[in-house]
PyMOL Python script that loads the backbone (N, CA, C, O; Angstrom):
from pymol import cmd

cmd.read_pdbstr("""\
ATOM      1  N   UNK A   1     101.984 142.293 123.812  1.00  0.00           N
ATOM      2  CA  UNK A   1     102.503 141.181 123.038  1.00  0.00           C
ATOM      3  C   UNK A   1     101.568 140.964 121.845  1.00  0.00           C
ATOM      4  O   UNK A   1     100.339 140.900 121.868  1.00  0.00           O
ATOM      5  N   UNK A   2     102.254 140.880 120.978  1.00  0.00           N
ATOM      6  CA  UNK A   2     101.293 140.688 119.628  1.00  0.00           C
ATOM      7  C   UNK A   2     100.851 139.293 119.246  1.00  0.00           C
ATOM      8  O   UNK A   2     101.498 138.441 119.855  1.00  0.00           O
ATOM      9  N   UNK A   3     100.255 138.973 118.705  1.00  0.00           N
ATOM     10  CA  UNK A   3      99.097 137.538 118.584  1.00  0.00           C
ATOM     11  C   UNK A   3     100.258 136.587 118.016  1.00  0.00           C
ATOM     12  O   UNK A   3     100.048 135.427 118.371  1.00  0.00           O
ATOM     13  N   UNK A   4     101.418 136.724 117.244  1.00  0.00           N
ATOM     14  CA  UNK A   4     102.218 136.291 116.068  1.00  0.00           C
ATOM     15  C   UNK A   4     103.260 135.649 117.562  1.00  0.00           C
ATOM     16  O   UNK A   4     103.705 134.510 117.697  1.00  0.00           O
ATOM     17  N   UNK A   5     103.437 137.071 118.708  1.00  0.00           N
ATOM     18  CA  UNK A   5     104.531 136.772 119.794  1.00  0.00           C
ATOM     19  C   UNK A   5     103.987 135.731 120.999  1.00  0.00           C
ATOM     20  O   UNK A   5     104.544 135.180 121.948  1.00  0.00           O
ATOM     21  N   UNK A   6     102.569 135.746 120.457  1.00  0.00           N
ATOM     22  CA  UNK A   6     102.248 134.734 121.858  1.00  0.00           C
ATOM     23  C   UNK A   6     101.942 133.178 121.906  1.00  0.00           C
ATOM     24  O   UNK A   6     101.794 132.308 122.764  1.00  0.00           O
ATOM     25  N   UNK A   7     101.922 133.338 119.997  1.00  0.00           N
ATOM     26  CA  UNK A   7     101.751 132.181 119.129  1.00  0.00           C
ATOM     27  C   UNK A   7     103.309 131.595 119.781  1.00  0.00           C
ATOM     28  O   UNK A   7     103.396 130.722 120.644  1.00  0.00           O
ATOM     29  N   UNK A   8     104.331 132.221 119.215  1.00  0.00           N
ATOM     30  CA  UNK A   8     105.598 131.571 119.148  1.00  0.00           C
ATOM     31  C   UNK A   8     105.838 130.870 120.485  1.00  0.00           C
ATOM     32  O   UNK A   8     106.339 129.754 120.626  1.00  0.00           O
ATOM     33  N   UNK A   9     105.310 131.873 121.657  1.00  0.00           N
ATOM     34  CA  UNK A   9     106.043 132.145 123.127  1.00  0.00           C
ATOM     35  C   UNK A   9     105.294 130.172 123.326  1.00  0.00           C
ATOM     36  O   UNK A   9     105.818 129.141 123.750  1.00  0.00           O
ATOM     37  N   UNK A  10     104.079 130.442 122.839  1.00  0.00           N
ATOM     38  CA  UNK A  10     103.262 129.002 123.463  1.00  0.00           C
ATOM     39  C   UNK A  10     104.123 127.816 122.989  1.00  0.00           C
ATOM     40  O   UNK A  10     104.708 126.936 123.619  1.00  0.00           O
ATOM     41  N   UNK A  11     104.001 128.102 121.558  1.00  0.00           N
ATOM     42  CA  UNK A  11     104.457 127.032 121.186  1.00  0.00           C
ATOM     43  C   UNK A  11     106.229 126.343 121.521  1.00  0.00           C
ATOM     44  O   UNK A  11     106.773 125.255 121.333  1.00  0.00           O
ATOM     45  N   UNK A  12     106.651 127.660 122.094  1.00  0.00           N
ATOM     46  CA  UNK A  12     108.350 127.355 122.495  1.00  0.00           C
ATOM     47  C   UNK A  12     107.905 126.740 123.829  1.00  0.00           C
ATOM     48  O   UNK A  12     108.563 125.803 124.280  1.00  0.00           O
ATOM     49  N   UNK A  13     106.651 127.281 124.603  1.00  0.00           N
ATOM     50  CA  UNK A  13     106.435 126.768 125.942  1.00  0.00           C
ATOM     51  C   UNK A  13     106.182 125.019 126.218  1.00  0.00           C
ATOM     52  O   UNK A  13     106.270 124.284 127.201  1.00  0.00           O
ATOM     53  N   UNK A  14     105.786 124.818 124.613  1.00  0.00           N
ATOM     54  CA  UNK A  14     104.789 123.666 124.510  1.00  0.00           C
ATOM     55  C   UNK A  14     106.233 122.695 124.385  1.00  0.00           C
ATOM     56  O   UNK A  14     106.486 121.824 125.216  1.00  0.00           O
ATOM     57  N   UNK A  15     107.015 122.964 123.351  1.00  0.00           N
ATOM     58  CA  UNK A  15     108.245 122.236 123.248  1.00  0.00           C
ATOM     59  C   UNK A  15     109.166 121.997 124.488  1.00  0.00           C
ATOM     60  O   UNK A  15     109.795 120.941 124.561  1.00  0.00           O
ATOM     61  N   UNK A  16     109.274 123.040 125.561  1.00  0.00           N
ATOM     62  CA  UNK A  16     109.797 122.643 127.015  1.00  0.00           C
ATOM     63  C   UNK A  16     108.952 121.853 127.730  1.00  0.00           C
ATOM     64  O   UNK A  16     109.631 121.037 128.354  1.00  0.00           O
ATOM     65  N   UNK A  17     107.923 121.727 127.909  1.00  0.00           N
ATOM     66  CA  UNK A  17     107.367 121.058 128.204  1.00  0.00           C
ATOM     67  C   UNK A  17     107.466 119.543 127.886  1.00  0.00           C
ATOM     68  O   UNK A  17     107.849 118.643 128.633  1.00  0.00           O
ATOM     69  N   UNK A  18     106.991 119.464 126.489  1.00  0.00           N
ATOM     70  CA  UNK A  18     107.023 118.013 125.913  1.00  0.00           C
ATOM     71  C   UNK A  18     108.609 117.549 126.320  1.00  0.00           C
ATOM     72  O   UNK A  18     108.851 116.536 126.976  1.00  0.00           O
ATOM     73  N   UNK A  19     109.526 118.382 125.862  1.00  0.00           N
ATOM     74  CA  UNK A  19     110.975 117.885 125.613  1.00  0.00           C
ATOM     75  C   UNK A  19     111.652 118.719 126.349  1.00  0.00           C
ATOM     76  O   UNK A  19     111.897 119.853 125.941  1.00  0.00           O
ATOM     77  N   UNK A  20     112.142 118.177 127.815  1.00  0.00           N
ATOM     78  CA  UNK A  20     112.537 119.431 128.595  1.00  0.00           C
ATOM     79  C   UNK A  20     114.032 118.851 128.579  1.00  0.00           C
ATOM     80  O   UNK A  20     114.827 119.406 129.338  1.00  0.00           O
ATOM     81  N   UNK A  21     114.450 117.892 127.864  1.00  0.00           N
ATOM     82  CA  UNK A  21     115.494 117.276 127.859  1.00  0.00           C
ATOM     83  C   UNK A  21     116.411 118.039 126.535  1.00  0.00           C
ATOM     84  O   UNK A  21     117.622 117.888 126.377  1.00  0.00           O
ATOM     85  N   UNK A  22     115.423 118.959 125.570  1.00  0.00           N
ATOM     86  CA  UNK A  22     116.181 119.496 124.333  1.00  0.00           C
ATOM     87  C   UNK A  22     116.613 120.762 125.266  1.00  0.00           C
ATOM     88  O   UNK A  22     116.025 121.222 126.244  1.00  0.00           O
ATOM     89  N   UNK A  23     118.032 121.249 124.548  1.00  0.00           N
ATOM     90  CA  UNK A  23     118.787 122.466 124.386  1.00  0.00           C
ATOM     91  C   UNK A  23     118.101 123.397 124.077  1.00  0.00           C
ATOM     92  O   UNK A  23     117.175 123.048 123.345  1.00  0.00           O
ATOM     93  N   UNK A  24     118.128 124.578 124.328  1.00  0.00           N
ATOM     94  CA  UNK A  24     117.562 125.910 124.078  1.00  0.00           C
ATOM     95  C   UNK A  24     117.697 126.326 123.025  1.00  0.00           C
ATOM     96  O   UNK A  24     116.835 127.065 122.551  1.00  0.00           O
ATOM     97  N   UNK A  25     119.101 125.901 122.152  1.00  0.00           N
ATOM     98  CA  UNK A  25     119.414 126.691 121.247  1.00  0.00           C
ATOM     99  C   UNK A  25     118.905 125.704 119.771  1.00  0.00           C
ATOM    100  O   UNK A  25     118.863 125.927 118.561  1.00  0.00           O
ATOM    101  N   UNK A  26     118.610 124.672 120.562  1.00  0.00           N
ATOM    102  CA  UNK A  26     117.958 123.956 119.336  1.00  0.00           C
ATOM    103  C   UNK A  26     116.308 124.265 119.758  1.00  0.00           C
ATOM    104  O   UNK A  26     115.702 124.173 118.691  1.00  0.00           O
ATOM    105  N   UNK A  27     115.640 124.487 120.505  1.00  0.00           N
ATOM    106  CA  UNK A  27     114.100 125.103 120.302  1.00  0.00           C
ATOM    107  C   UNK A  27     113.966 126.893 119.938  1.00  0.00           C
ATOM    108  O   UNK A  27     112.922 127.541 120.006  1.00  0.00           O
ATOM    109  N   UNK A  28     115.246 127.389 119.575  1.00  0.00           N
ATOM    110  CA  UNK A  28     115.476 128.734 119.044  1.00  0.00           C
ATOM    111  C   UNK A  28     115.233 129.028 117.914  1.00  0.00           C
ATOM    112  O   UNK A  28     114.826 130.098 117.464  1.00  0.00           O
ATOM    113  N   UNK A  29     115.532 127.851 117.283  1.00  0.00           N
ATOM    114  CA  UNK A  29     115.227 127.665 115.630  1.00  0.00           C
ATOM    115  C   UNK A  29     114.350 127.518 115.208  1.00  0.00           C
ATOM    116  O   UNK A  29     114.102 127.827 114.042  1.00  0.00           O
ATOM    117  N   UNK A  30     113.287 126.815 116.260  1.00  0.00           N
ATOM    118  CA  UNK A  30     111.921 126.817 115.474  1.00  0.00           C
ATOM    119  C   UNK A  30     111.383 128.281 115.097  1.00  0.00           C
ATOM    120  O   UNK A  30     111.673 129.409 115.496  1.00  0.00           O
ATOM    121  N   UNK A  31     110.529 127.807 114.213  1.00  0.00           N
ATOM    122  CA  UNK A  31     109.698 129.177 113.525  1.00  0.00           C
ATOM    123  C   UNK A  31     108.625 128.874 113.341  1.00  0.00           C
ATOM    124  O   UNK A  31     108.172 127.742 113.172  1.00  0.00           O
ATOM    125  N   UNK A  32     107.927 130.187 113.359  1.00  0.00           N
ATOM    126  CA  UNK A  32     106.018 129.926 112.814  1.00  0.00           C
ATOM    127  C   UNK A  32     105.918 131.173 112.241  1.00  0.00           C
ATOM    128  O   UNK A  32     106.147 132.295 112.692  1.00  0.00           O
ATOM    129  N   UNK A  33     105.424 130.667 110.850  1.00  0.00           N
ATOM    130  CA  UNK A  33     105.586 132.076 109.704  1.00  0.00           C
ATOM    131  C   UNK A  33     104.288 131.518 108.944  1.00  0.00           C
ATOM    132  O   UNK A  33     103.761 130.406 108.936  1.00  0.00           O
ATOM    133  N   UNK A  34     103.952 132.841 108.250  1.00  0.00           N
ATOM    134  CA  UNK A  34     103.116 132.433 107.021  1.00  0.00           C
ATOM    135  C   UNK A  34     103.544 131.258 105.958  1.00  0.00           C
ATOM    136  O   UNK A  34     104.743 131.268 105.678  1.00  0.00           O
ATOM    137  N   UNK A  35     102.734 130.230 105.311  1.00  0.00           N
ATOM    138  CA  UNK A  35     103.240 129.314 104.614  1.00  0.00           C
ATOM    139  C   UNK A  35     103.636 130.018 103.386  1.00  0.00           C
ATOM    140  O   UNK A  35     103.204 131.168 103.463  1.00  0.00           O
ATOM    141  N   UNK A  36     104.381 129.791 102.094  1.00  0.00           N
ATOM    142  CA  UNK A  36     104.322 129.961 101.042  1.00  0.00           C
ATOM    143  C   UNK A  36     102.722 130.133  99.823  1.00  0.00           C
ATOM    144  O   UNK A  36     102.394 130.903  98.921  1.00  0.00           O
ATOM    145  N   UNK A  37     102.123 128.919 100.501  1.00  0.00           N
ATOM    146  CA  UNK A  37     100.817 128.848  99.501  1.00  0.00           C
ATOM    147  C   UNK A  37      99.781 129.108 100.610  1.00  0.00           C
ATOM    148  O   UNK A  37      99.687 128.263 101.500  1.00  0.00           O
ATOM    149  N   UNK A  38      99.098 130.059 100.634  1.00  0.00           N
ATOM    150  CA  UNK A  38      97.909 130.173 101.806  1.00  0.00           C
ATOM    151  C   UNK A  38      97.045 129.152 101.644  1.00  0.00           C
ATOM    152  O   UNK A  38      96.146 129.188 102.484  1.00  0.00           O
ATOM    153  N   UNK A  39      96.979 128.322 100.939  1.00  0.00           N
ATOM    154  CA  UNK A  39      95.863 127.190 100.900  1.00  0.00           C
ATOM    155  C   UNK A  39      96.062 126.687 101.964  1.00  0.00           C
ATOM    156  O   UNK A  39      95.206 126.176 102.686  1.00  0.00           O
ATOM    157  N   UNK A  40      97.511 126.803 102.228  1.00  0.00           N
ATOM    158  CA  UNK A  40      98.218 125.624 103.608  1.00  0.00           C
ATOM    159  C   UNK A  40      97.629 126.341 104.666  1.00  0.00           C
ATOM    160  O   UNK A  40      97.504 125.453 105.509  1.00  0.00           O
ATOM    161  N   UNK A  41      97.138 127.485 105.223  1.00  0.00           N
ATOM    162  CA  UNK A  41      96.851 127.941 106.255  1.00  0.00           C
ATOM    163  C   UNK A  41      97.211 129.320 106.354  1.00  0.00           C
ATOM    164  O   UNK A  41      97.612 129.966 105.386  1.00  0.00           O
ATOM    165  N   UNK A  42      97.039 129.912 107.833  1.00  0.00           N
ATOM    166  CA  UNK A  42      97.318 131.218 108.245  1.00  0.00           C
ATOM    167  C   UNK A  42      98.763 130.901 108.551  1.00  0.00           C
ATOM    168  O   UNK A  42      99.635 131.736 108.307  1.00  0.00           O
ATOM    169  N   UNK A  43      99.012 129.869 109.011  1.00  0.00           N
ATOM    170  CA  UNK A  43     100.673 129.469 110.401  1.00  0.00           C
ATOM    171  C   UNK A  43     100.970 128.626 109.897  1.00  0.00           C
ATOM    172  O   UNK A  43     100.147 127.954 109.277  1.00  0.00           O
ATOM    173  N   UNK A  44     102.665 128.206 109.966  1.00  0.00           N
ATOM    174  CA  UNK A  44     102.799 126.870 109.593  1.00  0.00           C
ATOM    175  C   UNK A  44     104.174 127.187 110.643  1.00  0.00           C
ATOM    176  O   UNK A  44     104.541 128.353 110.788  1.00  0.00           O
ATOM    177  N   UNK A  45     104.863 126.095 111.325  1.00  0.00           N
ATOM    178  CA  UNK A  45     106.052 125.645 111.867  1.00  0.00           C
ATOM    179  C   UNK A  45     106.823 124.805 111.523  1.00  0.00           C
ATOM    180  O   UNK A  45     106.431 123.730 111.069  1.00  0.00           O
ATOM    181  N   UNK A  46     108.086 125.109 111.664  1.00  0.00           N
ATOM    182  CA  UNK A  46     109.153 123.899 111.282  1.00  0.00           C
ATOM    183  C   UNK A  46     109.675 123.149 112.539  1.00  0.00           C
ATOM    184  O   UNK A  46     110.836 122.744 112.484  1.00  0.00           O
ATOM    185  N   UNK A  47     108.863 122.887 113.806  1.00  0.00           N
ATOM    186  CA  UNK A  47     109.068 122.311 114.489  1.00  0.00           C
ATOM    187  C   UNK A  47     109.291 120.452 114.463  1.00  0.00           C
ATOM    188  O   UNK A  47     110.238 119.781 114.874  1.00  0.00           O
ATOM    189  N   UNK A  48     108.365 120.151 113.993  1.00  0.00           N
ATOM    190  CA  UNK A  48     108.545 118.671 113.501  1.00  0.00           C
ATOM    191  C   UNK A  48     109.623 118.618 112.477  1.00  0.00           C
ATOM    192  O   UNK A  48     109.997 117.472 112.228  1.00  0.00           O
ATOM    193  N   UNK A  49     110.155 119.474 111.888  1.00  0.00           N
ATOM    194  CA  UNK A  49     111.436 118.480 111.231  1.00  0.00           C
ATOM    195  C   UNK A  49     113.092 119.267 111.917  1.00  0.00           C
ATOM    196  O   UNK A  49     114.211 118.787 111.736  1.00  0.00           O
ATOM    197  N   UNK A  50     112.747 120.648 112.760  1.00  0.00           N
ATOM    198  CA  UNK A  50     114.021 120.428 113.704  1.00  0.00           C
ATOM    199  C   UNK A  50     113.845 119.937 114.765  1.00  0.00           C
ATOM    200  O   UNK A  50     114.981 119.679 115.163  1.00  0.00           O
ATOM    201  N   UNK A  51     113.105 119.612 115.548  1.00  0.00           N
ATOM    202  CA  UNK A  51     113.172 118.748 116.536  1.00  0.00           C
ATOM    203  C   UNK A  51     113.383 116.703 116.583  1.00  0.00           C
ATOM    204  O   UNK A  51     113.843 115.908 117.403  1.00  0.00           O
ATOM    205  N   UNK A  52     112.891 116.619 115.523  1.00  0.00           N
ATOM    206  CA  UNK A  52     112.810 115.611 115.024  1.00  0.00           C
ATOM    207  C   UNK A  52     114.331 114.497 114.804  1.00  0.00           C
ATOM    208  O   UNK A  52     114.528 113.294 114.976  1.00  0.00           O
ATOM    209  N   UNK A  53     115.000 115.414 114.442  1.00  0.00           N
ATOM    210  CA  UNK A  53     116.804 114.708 114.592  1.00  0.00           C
ATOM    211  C   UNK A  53     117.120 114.707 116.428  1.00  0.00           C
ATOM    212  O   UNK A  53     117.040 113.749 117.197  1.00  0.00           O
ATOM    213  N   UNK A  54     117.342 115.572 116.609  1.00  0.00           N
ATOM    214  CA  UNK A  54     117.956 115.745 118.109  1.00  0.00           C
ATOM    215  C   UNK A  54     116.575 114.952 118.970  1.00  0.00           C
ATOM    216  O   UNK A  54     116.921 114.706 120.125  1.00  0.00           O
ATOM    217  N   UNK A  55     115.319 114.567 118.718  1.00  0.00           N
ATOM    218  CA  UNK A  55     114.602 113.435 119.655  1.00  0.00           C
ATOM    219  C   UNK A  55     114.864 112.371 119.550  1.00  0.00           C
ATOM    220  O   UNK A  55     114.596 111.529 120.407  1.00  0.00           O
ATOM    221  N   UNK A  56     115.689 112.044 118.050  1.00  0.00           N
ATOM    222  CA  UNK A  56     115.654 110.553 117.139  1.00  0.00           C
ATOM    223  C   UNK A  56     114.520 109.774 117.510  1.00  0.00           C
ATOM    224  O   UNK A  56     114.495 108.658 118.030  1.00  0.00           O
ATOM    225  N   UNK A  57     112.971 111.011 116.943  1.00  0.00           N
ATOM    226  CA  UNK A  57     111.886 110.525 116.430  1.00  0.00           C
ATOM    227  C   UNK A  57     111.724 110.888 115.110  1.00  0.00           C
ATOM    228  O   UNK A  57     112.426 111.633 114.426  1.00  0.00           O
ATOM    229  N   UNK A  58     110.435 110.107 114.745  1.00  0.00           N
ATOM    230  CA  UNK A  58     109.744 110.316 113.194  1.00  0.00           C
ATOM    231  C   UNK A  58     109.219 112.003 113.501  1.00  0.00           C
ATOM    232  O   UNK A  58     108.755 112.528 114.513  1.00  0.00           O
ATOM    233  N   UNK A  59     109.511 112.504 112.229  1.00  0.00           N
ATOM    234  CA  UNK A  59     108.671 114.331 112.584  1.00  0.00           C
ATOM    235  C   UNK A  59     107.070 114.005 112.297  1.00  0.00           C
ATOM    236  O   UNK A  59     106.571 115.113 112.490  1.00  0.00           O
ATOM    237  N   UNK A  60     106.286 113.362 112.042  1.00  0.00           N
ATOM    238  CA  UNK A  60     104.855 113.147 111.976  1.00  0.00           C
ATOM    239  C   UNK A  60     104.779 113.051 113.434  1.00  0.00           C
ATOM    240  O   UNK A  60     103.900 113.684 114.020  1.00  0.00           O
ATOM    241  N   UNK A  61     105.724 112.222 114.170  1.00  0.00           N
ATOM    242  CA  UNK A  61     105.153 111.646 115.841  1.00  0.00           C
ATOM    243  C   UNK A  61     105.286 113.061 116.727  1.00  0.00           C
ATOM    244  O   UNK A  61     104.613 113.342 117.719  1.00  0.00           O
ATOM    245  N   UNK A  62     106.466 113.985 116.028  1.00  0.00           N
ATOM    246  CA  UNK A  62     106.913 114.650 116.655  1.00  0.00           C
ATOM    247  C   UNK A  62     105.686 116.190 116.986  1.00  0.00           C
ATOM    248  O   UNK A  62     105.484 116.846 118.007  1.00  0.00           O
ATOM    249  N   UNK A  63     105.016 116.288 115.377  1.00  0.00           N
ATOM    250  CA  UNK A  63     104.132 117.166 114.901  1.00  0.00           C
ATOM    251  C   UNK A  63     102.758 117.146 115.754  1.00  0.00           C
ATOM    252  O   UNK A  63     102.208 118.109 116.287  1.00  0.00           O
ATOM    253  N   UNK A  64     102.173 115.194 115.733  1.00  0.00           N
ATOM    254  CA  UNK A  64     101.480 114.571 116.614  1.00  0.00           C
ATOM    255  C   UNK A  64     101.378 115.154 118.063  1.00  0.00           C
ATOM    256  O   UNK A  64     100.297 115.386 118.604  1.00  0.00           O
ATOM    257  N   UNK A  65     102.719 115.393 118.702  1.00  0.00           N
ATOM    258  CA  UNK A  65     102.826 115.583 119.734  1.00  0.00           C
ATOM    259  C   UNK A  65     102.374 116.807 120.391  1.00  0.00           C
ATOM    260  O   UNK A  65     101.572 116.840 121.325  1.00  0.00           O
ATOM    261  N   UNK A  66     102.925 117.783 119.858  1.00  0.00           N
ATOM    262  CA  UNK A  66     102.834 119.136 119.542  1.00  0.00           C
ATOM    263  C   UNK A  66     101.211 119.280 119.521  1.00  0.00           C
ATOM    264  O   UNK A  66     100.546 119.713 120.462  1.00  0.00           O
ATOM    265  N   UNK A  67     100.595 118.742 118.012  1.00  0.00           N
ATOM    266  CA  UNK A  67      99.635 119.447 118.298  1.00  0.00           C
ATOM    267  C   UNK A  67      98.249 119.349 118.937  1.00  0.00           C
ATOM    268  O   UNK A  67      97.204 119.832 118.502  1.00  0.00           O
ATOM    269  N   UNK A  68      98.469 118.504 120.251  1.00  0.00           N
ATOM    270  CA  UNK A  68      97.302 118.744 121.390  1.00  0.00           C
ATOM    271  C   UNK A  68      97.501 120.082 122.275  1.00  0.00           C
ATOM    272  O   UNK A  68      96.565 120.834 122.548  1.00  0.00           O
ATOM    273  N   UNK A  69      98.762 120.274 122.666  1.00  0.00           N
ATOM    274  CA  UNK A  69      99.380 121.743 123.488  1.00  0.00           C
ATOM    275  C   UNK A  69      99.388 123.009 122.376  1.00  0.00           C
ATOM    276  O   UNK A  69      99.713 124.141 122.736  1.00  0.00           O
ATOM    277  N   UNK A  70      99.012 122.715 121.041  1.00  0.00           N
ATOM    278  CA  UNK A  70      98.535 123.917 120.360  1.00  0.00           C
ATOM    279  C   UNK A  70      97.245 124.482 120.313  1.00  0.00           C
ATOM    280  O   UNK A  70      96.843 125.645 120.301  1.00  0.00           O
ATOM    281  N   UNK A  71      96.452 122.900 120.278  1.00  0.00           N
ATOM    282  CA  UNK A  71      95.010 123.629 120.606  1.00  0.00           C
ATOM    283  C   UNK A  71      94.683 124.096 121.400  1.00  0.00           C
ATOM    284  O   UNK A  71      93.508 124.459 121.360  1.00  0.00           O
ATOM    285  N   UNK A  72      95.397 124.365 122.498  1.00  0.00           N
ATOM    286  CA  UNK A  72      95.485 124.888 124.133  1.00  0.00           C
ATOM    287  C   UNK A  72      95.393 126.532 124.083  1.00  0.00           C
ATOM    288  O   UNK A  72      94.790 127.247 124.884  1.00  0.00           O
ATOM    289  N   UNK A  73      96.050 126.885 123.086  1.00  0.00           N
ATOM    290  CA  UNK A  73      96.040 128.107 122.557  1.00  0.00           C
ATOM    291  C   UNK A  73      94.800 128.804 122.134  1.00  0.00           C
ATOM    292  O   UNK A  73      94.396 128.536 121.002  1.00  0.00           O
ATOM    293  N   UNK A  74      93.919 129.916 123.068  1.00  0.00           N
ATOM    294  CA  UNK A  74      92.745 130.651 122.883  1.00  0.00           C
ATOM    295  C   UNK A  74      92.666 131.153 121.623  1.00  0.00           C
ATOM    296  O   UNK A  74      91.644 131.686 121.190  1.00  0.00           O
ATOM    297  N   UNK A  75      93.956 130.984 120.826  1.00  0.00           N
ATOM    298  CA  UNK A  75      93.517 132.094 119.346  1.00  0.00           C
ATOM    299  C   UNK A  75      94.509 130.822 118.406  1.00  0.00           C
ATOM    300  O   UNK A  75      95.591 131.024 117.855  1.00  0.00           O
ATOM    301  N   UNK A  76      93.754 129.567 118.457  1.00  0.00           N
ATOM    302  CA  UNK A  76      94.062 128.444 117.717  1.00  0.00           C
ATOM    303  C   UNK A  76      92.871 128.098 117.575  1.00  0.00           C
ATOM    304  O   UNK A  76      92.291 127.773 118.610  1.00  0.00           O
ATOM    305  N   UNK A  77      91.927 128.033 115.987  1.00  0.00           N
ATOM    306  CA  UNK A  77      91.166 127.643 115.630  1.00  0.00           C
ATOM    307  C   UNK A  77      90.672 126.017 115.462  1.00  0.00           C
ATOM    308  O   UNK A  77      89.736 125.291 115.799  1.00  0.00           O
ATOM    309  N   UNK A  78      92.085 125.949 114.628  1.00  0.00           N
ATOM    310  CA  UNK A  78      92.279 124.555 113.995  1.00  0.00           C
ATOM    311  C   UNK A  78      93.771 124.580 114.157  1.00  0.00           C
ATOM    312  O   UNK A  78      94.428 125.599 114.369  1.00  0.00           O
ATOM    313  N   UNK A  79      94.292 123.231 114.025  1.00  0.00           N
ATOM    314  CA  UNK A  79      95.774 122.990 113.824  1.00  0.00           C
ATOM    315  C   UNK A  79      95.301 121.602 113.374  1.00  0.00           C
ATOM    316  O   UNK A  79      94.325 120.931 113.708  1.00  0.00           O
ATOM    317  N   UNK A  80      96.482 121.346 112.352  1.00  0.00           N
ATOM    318  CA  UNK A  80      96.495 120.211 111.659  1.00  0.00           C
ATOM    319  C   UNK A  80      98.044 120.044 111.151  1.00  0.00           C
ATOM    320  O   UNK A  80      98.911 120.911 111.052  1.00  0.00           O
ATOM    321  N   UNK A  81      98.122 118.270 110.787  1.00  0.00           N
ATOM    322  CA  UNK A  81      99.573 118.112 110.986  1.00  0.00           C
ATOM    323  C   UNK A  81      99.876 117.518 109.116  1.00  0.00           C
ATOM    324  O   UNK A  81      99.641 116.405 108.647  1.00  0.00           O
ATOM    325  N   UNK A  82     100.449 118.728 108.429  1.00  0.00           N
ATOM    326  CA  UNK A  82     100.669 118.472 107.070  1.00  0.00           C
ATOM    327  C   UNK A  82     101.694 117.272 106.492  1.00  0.00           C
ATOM    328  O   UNK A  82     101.834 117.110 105.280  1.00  0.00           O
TER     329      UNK A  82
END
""", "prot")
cmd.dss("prot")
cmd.show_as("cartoon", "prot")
cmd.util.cbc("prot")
cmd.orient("prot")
């Protein structure tokens, strides 16, 4: 499994977890890709703003949430919520 596949696998793990009440096919959509501007980082996700409708939470609370079960991750340096 490659570092990019175990990134995703966690972070889809992290979203069942938090929200075991969301649909599959709405935690399918999330993504974790390189940002546009590398200033922003190595990773960035669009988890806080698709999850964010279907919780009918704020995506900051949602991002919040997320990222304590990211730092959980052995090859997570830093995470921070843009």
């Amino acid at each position: 499994m490659t570092l990019y596949a175990s990134l995703l696998a966690h972070l889809h793990q992290s979203i069942a977890s938090l929200y075991p009440a969301l649909e599959d096919q709405t935690v399918a959509v999330v993504t974790l890709e390189a940002p546009r501007d590398p200033t922003h980082g190595d990773l960035a996700t669009n988890a806080a703003m698709v999850l964010a409708k279907p919780l009918g939470q704020n995506p900051r609370a949602v991002a919040e949430a997320l990222l304590g079960s990211l730092h959980q991750h052995p090859a997570v340096l830093q995470a921070t919520v843009a």
